[in-house]
C-alpha positions as CSV (number, residue, x, y, z in Angstrom):
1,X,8.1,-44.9,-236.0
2,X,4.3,-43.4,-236.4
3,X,4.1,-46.0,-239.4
4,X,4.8,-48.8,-237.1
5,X,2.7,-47.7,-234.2
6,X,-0.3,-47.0,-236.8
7,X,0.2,-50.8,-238.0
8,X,0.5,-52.1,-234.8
9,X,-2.8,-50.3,-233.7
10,X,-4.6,-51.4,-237.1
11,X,-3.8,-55.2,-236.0
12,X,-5.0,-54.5,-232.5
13,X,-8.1,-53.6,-233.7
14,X,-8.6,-56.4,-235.9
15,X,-7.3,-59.2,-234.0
16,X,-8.8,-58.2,-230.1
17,X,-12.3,-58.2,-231.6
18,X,-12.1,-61.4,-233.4
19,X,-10.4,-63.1,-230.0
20,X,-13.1,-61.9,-227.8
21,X,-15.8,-63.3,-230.7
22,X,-14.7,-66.4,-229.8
23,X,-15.7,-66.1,-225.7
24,X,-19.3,-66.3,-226.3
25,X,-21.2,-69.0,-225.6
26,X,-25.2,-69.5,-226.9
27,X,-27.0,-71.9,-224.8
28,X,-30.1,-73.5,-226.2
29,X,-33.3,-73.9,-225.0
30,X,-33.9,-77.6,-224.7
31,X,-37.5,-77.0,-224.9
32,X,-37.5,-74.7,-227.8
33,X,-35.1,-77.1,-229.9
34,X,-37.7,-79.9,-229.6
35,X,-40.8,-78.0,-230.1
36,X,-39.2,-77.0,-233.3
37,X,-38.0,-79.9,-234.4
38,X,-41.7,-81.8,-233.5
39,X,-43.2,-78.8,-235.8
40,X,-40.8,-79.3,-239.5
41,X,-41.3,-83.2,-238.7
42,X,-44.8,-83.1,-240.5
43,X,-43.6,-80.6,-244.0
44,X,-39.9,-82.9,-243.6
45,X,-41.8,-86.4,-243.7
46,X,-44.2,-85.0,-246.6
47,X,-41.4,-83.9,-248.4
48,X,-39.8,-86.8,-248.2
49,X,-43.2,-88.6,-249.3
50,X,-43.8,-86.7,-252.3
51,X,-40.2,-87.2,-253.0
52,X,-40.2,-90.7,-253.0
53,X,-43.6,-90.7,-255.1
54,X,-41.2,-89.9,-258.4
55,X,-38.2,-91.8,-256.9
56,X,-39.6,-94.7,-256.2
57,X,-42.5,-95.2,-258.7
58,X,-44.9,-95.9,-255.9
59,X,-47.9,-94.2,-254.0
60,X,-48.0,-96.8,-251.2
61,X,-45.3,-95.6,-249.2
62,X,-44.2,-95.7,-245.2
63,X,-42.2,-93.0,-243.9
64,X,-39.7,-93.4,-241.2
65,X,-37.7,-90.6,-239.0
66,X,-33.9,-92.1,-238.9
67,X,-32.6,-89.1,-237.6
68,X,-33.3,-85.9,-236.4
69,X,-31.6,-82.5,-235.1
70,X,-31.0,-78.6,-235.2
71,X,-28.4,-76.7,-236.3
72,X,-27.2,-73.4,-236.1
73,X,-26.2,-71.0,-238.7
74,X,-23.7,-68.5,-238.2
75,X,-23.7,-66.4,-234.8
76,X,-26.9,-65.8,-233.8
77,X,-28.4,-66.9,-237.2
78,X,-31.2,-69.1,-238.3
79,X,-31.4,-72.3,-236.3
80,X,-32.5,-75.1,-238.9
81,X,-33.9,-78.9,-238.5
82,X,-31.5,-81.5,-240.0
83,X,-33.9,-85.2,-240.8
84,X,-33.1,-88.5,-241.9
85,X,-36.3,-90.2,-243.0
86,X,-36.3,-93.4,-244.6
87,X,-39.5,-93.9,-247.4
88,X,-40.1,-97.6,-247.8
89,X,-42.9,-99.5,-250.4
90,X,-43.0,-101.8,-253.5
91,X,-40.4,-103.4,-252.4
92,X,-37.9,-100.3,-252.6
93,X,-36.2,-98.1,-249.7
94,X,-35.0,-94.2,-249.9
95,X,-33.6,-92.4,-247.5
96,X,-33.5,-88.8,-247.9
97,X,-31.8,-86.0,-245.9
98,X,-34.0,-82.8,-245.5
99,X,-33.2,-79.5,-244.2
100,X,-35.7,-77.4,-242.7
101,X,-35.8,-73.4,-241.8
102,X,-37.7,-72.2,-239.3
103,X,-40.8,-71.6,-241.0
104,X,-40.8,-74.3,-241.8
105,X,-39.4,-74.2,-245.2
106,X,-38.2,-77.6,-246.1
107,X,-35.8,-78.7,-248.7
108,X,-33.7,-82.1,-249.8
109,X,-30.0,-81.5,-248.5
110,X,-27.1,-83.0,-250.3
């Protein structure tokens, strides 16, 4: 019986935590989730310039934001900036997806 009433107690405290985990909510600041996004644009698009520089065999280039948008990480971790930007010249096109921690510490995303 005190076996049983120590398990049962042992899977309360597991499982009520994890439930109540679930309840909150993180709301964003609109604001704050553009500005950051409007400050990794500039290392995201040279990235992806410097990028396309090898790929594409060309220094000529045009750099175009498809995409753009923040993430979050796990609970109340690191937000990060998730681009699209398409590098177009000679006659070729790339489109590389680049990740972005605040910082901004940029890198190509698979």
């Amino acid at each position: 019986m005190i076996t049983l009433i120590k398990r049962l107690l042992r899977t309360s405290l597991i499982v009520v935590p994890m439930s109540l985990g679930g309840c909150a909510i993180l709301k964003h600041d609109q604001a704050l989730d553009q500005k950051t996004l409007a400050d990794d644009l500039g290392p995201a698009e040279a990235l992806a310039h410097r990028q396309a520089i090898t790929d594409l065999g060309c220094s000529n280039l045009k750099t175009d934001k498809l995409a753009a948008k923040n993430t979050e990480g796990a609970p109340l971790g690191p937000v990060w900036t998730n681009f699209e930007i398409q590098v177009s010249g000679c006659n070729k096109v790339k489109t590389y997806k680049i990740q972005c921690e605040i910082g901004p510490n940029c890198f190509l995303a698979k």
